[in-house]
C-alpha positions as CSV (number, residue, x, y, z in Angstrom):
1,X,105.5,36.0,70.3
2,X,107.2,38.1,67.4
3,X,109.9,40.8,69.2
4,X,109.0,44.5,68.7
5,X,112.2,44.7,66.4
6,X,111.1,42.0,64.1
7,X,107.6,43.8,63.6
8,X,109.3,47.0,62.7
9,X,112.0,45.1,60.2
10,X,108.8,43.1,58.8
11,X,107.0,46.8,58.7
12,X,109.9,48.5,56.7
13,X,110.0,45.6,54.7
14,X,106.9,45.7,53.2
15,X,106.8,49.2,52.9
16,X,110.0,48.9,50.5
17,X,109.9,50.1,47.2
18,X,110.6,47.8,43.8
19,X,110.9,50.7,41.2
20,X,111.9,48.8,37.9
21,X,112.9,50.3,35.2
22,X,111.6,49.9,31.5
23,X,113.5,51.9,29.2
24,X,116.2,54.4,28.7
25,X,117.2,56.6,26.3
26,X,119.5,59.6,25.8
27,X,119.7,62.2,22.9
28,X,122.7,64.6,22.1
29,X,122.8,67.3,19.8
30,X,125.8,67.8,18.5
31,X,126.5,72.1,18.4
32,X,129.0,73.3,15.7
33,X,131.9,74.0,18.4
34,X,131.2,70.6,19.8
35,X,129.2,71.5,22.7
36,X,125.9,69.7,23.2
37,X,122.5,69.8,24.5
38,X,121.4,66.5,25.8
39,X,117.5,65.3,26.7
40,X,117.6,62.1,29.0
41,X,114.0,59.9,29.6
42,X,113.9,57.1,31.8
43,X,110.8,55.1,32.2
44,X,110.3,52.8,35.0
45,X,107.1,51.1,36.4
46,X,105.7,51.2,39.6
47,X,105.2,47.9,41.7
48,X,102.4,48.7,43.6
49,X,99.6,51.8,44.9
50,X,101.9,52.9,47.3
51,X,104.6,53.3,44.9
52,X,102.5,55.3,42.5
53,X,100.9,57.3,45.3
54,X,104.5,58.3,46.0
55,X,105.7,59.2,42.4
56,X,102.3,61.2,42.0
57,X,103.2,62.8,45.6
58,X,106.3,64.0,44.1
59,X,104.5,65.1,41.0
60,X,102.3,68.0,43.4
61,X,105.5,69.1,45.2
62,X,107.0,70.1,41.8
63,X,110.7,68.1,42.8
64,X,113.2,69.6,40.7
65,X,116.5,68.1,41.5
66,X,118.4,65.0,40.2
67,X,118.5,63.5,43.7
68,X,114.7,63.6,44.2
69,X,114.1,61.7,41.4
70,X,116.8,58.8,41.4
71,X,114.9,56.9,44.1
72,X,112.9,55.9,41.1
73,X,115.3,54.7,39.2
74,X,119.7,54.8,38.4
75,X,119.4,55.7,35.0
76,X,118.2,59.0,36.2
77,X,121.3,61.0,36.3
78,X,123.3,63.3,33.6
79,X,125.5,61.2,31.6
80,X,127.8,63.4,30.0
81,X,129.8,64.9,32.1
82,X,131.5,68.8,31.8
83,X,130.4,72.4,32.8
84,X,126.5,71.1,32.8
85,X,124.2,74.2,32.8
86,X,120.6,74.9,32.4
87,X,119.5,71.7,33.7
88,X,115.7,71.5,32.9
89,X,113.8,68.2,35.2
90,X,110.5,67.7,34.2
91,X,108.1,64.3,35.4
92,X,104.8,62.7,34.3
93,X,102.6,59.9,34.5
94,X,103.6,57.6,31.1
95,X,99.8,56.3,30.2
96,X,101.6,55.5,26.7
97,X,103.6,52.4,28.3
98,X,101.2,51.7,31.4
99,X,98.8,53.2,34.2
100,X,102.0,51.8,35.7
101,X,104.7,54.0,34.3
102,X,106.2,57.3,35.1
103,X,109.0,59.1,33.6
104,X,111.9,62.2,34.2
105,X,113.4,64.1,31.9
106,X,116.5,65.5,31.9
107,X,117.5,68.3,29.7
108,X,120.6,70.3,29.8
109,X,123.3,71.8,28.1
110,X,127.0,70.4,27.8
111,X,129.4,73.7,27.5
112,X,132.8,71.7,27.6
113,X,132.6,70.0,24.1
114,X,132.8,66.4,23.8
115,X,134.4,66.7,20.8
116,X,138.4,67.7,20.2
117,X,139.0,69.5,17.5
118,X,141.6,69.7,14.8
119,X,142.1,71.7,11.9
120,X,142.6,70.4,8.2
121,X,143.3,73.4,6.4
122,X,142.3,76.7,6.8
123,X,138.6,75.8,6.3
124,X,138.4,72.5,7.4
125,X,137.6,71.0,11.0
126,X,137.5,67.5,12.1
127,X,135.8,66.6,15.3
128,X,136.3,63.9,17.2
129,X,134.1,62.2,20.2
130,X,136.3,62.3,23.4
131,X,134.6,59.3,25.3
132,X,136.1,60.6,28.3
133,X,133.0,62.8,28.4
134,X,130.8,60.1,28.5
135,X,129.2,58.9,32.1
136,X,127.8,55.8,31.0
137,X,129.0,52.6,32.9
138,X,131.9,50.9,32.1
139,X,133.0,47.4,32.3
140,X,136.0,46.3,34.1
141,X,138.7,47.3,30.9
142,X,136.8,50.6,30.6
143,X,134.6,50.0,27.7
144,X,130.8,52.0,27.5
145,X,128.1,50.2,28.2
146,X,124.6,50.4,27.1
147,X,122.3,48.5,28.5
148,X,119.1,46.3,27.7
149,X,116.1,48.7,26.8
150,X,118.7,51.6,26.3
151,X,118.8,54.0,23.3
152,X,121.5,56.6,22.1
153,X,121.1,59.3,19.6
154,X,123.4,61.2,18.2
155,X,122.7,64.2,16.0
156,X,125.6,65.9,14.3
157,X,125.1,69.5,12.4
158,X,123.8,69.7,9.5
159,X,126.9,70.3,7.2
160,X,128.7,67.4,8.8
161,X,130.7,64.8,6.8
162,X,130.3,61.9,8.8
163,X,134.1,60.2,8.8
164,X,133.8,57.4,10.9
165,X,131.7,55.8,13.8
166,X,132.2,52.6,16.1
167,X,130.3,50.4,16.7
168,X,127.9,50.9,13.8
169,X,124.7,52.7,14.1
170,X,121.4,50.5,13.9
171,X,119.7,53.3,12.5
172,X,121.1,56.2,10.6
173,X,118.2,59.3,9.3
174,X,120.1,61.8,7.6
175,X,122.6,63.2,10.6
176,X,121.5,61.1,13.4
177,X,123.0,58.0,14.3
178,X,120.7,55.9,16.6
179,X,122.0,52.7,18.8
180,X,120.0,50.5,20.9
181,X,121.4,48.2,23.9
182,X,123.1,45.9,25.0
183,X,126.2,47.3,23.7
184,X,129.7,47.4,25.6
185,X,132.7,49.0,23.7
186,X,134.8,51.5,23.3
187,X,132.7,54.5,21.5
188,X,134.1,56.1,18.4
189,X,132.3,59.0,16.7
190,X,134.4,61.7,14.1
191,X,133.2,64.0,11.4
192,X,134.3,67.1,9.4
193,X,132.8,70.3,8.7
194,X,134.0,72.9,6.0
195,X,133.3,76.5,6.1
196,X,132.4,78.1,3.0
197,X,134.6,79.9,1.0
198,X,132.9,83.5,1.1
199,X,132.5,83.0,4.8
200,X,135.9,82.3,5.2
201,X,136.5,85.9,3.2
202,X,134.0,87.8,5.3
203,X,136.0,86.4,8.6
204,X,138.7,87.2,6.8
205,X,137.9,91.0,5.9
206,X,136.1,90.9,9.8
207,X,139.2,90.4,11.5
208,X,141.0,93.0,9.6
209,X,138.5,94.9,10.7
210,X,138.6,94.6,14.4
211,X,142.4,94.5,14.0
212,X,141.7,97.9,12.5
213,X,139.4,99.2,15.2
214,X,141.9,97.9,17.7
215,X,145.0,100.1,16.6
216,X,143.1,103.0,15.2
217,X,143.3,104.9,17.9
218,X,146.9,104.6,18.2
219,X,147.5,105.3,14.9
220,X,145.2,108.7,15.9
221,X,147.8,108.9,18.8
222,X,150.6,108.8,16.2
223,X,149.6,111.6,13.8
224,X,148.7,114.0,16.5
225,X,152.2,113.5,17.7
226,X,154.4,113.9,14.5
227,X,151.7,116.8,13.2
228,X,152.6,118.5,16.9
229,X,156.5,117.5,16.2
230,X,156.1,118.8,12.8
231,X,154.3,122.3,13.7
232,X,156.9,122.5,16.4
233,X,160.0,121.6,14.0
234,X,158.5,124.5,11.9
235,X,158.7,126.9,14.8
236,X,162.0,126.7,15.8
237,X,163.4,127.0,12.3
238,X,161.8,130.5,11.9
């Protein structure tokens, strides 16, 4: 006769979820001072009824948190790291891929910039990716790994000069640079962007501005003082 004990291991056993996951895939807007929004989607499929009664559970109770979700799969976490804000969760049933499917996405806003900057002149600005900021995991000497069925975006502004990028891009539309897993290496990523030369005038004439502003009303403080020293000057020498 089976033990009470075994019965309950067998129980929990069968009750255990096999979330697999399908795809991955990770987009990053690059912001002029380097900052970034990112949008994160992870598909995964659902083993069985149970499993998809669960996600679809989860779906009615509106969870909203990074934690909640993860059960479902490890992709599901941010990956950039750095003063994360207005972290956005949303979930659904993915009929595109499967009745089987579901998928979180992750949006939210990078405020530490992954990129360092460095000035080339007085218009000039090149940016470079600090992979530091990246989340992704690593392999044993410390190189970024993307996996099977994983996709990474990048999309620099607009007026970028694209410099240099390792390991090359397997897809490149106008300022996005797209790469597709397996992948492990170190992650290089640099561009330049020059501000034009009338905006770098009206900055100019902007900050002599506000310098303006900022001292005028010292310089107020100063001419009441010498027209009172004056007026007084002119007193005592009568």
């Amino acid at each position: 006769m089976l033990k009470p004990w075994f019965l309950l291991l067998a129980l929990f056993v069968g009750m255990a979820t096999a979330y697999s996951d399908y795809s991955f895939e990770t987009s990053v807007n690059v912001n002029p001072d380097g900052t970034a929004h990112v949008t994160e989607k992870t598909i995964f499929l659902f083993e069985n009824n149970e499993e998809r009664q669960e996600f679809e559970n989860k779906l009615s109770l509106g969870e909203s948190t990074i934690i909640e979700w993860q059960k479902f799969s490890k992709n599901i976490k941010f990956h950039f790291r750095g003063g994360i804000s207005d972290t956005r969760i949303t979930a659904k049933k993915e009929f595109s891929v499967s009745f089987s499917a579901g998928a979180v996405i992750v949006e939210y806003d990078v405020e530490t910039p992954l990129f360092n900057q460095r000035p080339e002149g007085s218009r000039r600005t090149i940016y470079s990716l600090n992979e530091k900021r990246m989340a992704f995991d690593v392999t044993r000497t410390g190189e970024t790994i993307l996996g099977n069925n994983m996709k990474l975006a990048f999309e620099i502004p607009v007026d970028a000069e694209l410099l240099s990028v390792a390991p090359p891009p397997d897809a490149k539309e106008a300022n996005k640079l797209v790469w597709n897993g397996p992948i492990a290496r170190a992650w290089e990523l640099e561009f330049a962007r020059e501000i034009p030369l009338s905006q770098e005038v009206n900055q100019f004439f902007g900050d002599a501005l506000k310098r303006m502003e900022d001292v005028f009303p010292l310089l107020l403080l100063a001419g009441f003082i010498l027209i009172v020293g004056f007026i007084l000057l002119k007193f005592r020498s009568k």
